[in-house]
C-alpha positions in Angstrom: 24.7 132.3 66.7 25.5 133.0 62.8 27.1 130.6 60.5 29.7 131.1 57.4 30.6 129.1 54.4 33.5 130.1 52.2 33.1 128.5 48.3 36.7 128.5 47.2 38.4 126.7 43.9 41.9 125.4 45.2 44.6 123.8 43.7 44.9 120.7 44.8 42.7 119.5 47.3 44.8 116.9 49.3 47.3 120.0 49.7 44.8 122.1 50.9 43.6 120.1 53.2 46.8 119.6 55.2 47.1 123.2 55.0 43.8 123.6 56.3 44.1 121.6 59.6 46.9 123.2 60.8 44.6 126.3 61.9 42.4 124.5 63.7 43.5 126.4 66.5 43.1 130.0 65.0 39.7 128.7 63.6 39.2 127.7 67.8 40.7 130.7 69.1 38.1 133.0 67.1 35.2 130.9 68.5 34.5 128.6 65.5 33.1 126.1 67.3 31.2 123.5 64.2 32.7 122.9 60.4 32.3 121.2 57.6 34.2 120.4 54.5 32.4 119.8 51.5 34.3 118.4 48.0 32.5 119.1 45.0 31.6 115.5 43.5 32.0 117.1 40.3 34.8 119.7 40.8 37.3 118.2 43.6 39.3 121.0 43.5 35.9 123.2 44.6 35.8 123.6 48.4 33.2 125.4 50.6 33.9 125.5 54.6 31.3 125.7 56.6 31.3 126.5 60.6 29.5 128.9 63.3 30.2 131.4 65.8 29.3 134.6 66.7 29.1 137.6 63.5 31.6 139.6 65.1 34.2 136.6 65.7 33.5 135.5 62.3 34.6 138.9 60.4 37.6 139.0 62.9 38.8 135.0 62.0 38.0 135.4 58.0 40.0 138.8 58.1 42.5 137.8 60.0 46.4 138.2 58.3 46.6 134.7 60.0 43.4 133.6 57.7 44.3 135.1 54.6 47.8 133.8 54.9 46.4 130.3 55.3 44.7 130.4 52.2 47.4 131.9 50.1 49.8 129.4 51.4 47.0 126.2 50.8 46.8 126.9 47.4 42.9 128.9 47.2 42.9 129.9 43.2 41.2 133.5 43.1 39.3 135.0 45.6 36.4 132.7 47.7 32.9 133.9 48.2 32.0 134.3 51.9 28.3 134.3 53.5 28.1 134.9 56.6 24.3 134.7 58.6 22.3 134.6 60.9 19.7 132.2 61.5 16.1 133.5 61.6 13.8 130.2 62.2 
């Protein structure tokens, strides 16, 4: 299992957000199966996603036309900064 979080600035985070849950089914079709949303308390317009699946999946969902639509069309200011790992405990 490997996890991912994406650190993103957006626009406007209620906009976003709607944005967001309509691809809950893409984020499900590539395997994502656990996420979070975390709002900066002192930025709200600073988002980092958080989920899991498997590496491979991951890559596919993040790079996905579908993906990068979604984020062009929710507002994401600038490009996000992606980590994806594995956990090694």
């Amino acid at each position: 299992m490997a996890f991912y979080y994406v650190d993103h600035i957006v626009h406007d985070f209620d906009a976003w957000k709607k944005v967001y849950d309509q691809y809950d089914a893409l984020r499900a079709a590539h395997g994502i199966t656990d996420h979070q949303i975390l709002q900066s308390v002192d930025n709200p317009n600073r988002v980092i996603v958080y989920g899991e699946g498997e590496v491979k999946m991951i890559h596919k969902f993040i790079l996905s036309p579908e993906a990068q639509a979604a984020m062009r069309e929710a507002g994401v200011a600038g490009p996000p900064t992606v980590f994806i790992g594995e956990d090694k405990s």
